[in-house]
Backbone as CSV, one residue per row, in Angstrom:
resi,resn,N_x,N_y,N_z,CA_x,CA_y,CA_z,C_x,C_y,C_z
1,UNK,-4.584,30.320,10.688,-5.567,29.529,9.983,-4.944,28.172,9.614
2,UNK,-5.595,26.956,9.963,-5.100,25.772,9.798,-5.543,25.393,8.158
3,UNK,-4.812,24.464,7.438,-4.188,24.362,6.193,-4.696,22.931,5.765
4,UNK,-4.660,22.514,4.932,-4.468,20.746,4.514,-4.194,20.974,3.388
5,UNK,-3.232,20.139,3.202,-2.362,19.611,1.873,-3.201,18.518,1.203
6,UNK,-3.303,19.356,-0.198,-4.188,18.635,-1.158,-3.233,18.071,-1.971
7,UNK,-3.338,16.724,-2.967,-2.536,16.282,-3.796,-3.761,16.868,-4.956
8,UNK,-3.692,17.647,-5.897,-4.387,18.054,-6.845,-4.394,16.554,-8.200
9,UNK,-3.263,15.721,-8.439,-2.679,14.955,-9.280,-3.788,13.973,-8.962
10,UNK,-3.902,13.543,-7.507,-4.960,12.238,-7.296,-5.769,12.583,-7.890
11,UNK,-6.516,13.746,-7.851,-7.976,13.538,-8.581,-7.982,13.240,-9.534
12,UNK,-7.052,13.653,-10.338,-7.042,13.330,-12.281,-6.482,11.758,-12.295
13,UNK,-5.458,11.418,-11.868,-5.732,10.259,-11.897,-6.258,9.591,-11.177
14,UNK,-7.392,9.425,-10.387,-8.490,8.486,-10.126,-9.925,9.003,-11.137
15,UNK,-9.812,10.100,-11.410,-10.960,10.249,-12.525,-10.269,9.622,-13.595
16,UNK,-9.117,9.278,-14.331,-8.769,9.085,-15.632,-8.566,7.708,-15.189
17,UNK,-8.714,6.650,-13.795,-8.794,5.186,-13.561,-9.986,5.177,-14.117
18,UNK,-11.219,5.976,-13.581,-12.541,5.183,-13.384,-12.793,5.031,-15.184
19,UNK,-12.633,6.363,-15.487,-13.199,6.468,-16.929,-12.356,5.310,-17.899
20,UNK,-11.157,4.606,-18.186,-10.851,3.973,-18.544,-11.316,2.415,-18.017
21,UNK,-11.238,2.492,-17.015,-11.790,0.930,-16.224,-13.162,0.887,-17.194
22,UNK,-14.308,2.080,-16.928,-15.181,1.505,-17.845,-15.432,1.387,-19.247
23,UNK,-14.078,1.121,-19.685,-14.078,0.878,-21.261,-13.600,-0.661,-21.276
24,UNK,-13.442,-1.541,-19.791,-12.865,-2.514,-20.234,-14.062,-3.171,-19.834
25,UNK,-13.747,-4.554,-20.338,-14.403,-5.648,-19.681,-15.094,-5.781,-18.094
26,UNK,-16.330,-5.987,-18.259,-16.371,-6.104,-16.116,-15.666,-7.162,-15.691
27,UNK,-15.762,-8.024,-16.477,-14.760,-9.584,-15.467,-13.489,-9.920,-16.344
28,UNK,-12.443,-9.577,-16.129,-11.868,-9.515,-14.605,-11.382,-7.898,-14.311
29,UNK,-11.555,-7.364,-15.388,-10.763,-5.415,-15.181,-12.109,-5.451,-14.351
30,UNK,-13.406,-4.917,-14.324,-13.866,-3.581,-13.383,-13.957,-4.842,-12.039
31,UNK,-14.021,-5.875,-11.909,-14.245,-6.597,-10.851,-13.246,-6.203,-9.871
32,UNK,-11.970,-6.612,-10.753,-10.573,-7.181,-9.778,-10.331,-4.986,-9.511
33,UNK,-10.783,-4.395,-9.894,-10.396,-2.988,-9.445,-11.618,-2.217,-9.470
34,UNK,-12.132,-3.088,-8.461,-13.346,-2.430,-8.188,-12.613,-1.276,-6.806
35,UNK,-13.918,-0.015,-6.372,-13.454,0.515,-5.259,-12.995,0.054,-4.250
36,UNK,-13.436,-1.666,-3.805,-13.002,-2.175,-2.654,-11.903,-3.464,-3.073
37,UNK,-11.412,-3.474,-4.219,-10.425,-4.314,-4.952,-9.067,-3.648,-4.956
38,UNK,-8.368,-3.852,-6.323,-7.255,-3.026,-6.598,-6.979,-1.676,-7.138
39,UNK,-7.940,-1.444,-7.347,-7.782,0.520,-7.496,-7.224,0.888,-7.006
40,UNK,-6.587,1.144,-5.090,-5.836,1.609,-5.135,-4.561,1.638,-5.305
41,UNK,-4.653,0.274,-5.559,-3.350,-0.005,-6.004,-2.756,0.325,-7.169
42,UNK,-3.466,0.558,-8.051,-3.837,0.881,-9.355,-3.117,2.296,-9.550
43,UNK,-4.004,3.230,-8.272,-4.093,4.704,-8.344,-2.548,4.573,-7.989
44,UNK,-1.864,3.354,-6.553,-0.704,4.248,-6.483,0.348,4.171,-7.245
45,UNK,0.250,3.081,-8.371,0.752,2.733,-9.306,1.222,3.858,-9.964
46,UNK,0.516,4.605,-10.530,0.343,5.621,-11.522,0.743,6.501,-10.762
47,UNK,0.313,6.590,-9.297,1.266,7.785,-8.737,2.389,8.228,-8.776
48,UNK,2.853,6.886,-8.436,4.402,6.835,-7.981,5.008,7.118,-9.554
49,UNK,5.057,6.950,-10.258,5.346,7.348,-11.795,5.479,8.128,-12.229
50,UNK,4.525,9.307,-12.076,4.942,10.887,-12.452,4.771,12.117,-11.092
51,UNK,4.846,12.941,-11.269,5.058,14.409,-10.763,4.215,14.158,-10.423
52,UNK,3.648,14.823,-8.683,2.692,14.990,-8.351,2.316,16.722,-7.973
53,UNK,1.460,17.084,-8.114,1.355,18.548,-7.711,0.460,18.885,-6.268
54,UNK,1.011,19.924,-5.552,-0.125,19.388,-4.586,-0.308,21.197,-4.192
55,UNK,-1.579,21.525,-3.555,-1.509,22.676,-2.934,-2.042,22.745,-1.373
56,UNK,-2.073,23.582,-0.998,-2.577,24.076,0.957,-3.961,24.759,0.633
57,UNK,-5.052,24.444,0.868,-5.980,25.115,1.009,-6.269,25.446,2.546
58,UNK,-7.246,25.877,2.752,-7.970,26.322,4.042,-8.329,25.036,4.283
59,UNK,-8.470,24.885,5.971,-8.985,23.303,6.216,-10.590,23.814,5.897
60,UNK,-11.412,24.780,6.468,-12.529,25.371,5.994,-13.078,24.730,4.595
61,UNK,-12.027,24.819,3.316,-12.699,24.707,2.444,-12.741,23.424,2.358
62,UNK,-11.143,22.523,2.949,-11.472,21.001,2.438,-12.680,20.652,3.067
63,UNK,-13.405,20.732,4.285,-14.162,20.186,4.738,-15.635,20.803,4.136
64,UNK,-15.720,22.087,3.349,-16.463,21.933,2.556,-16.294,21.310,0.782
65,UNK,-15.894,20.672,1.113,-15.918,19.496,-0.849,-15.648,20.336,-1.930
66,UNK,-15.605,21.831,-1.520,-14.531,22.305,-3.013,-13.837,21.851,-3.933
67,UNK,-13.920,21.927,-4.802,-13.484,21.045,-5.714,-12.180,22.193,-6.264
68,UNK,-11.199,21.532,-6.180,-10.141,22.470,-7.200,-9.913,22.063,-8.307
69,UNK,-10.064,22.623,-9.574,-9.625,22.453,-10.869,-8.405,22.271,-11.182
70,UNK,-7.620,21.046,-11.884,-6.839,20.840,-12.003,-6.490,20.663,-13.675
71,UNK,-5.583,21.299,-14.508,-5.231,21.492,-15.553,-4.035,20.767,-15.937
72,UNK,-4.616,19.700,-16.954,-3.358,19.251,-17.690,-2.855,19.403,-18.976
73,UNK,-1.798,19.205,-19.354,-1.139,19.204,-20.904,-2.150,18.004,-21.511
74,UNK,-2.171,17.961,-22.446,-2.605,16.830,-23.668,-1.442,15.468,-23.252
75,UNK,-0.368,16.539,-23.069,0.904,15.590,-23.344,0.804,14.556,-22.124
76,UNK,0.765,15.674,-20.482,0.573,14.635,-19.841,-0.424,13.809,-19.556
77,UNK,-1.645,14.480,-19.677,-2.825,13.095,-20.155,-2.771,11.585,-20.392
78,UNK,-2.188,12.149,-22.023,-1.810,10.816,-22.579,-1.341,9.843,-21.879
79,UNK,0.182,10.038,-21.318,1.245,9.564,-20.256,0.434,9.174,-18.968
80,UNK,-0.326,9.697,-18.201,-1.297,8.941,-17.633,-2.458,8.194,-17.736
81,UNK,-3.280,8.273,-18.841,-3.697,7.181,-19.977,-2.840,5.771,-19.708
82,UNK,-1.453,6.593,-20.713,-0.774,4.700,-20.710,-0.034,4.336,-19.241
83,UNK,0.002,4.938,-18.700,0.451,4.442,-17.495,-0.533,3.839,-16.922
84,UNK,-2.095,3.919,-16.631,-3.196,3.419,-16.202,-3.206,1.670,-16.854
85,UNK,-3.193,2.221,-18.550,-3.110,0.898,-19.148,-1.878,0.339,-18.772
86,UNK,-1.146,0.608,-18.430,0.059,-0.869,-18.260,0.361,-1.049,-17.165
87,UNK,-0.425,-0.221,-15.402,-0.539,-0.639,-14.078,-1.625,-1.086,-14.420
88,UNK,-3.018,-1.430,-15.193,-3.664,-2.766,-15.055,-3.068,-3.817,-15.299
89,UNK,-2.501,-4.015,-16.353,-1.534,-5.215,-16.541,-0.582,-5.641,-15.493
90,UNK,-0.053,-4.595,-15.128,0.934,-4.742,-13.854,0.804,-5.577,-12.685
91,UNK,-0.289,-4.466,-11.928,-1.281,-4.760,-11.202,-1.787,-6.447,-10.780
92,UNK,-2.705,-6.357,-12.202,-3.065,-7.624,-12.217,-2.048,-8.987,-11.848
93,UNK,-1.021,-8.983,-12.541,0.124,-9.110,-13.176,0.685,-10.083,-11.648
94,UNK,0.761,-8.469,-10.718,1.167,-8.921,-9.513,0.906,-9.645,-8.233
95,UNK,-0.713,-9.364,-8.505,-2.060,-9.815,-8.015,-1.914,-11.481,-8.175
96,UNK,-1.539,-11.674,-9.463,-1.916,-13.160,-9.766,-0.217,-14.074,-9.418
97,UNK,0.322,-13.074,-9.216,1.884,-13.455,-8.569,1.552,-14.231,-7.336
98,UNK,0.514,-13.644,-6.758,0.950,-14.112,-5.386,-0.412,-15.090,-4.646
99,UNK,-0.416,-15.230,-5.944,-1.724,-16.144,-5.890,-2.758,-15.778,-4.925
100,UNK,-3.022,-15.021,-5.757,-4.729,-14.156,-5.191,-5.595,-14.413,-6.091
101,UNK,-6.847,-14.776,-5.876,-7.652,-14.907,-6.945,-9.121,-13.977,-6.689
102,UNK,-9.586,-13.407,-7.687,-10.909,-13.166,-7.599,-11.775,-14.024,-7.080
103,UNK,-12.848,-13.720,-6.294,-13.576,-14.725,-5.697,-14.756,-15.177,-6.953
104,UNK,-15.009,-14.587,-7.786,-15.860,-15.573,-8.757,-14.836,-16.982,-9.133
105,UNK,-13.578,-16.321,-9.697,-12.414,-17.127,-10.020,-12.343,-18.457,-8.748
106,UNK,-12.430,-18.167,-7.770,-12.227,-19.295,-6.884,-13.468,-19.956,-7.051
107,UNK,-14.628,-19.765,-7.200,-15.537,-20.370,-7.165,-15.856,-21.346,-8.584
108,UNK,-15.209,-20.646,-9.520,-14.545,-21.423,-10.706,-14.377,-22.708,-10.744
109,UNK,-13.156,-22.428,-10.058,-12.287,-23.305,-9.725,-12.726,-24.449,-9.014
110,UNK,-14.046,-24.150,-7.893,-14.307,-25.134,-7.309,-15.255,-26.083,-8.297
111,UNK,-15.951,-25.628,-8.915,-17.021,-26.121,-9.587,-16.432,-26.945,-10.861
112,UNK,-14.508,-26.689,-11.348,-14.320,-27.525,-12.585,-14.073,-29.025,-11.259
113,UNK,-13.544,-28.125,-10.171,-12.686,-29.657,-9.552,-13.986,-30.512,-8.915
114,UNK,-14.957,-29.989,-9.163,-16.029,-30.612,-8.361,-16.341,-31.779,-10.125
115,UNK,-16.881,-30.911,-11.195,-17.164,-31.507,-12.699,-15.891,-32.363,-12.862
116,UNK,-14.728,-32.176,-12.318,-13.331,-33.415,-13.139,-13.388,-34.538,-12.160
117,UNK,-14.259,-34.425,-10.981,-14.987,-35.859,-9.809,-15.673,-36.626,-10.719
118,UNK,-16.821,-36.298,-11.180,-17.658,-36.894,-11.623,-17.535,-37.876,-12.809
């Protein structure tokens, strides 16, 4: 019987991204990490940081959307909580390192340099 290796850890932290993302601001947190933004960067942020747990299910079940329950401490919660909060900062952080900008942000930008013409 063929197998697939589940990371059980991703799910909790991409459920504990989304639910915090929407406590922030939409511009620039839910924009700049939107699904097709930096989320995953976000997610692998937080990955790479703690323990990951993973198990083998049946390929059968992955391809039916089973969901496996995944159980955490309080303790580690938390710890992925603040790790979420300080890979947005990070994130961002690094994002704006390399001079990337949000595209509202560029459009910003065009419209002061267009108003400092006039």
């Amino acid at each position: 019987m063929n197998k697939t290796l589940v990371n059980l850890t991703l799910a909790v932290v991409t459920e504990e991204v989304e639910n915090i993302l929407d406590s922030y601001p939409r511009y620039p947190y839910q924009e700049a990490f939107a699904p097709s933004g930096l989320r995953q960067d976000l997610i692998a942020y937080v990955l790479s940081r703690i323990p990951n747990t993973y198990t083998a299910i049946p390929s059968s079940d992955a391809m039916s959307h089973k969901t496996v329950q995944v159980r955490c401490s309080s303790e580690q919660l938390i710890h992925i909580e603040n790790l979420i909060h300080t890979g947005i900062s990070d994130v961002l952080h690094s994002y704006h390192k390399t001079d990337h900008r949000l595209p509202s942000q560029t459009w910003n930008l065009g419209i002061a340099r267009i108003a400092n013409r006039c």
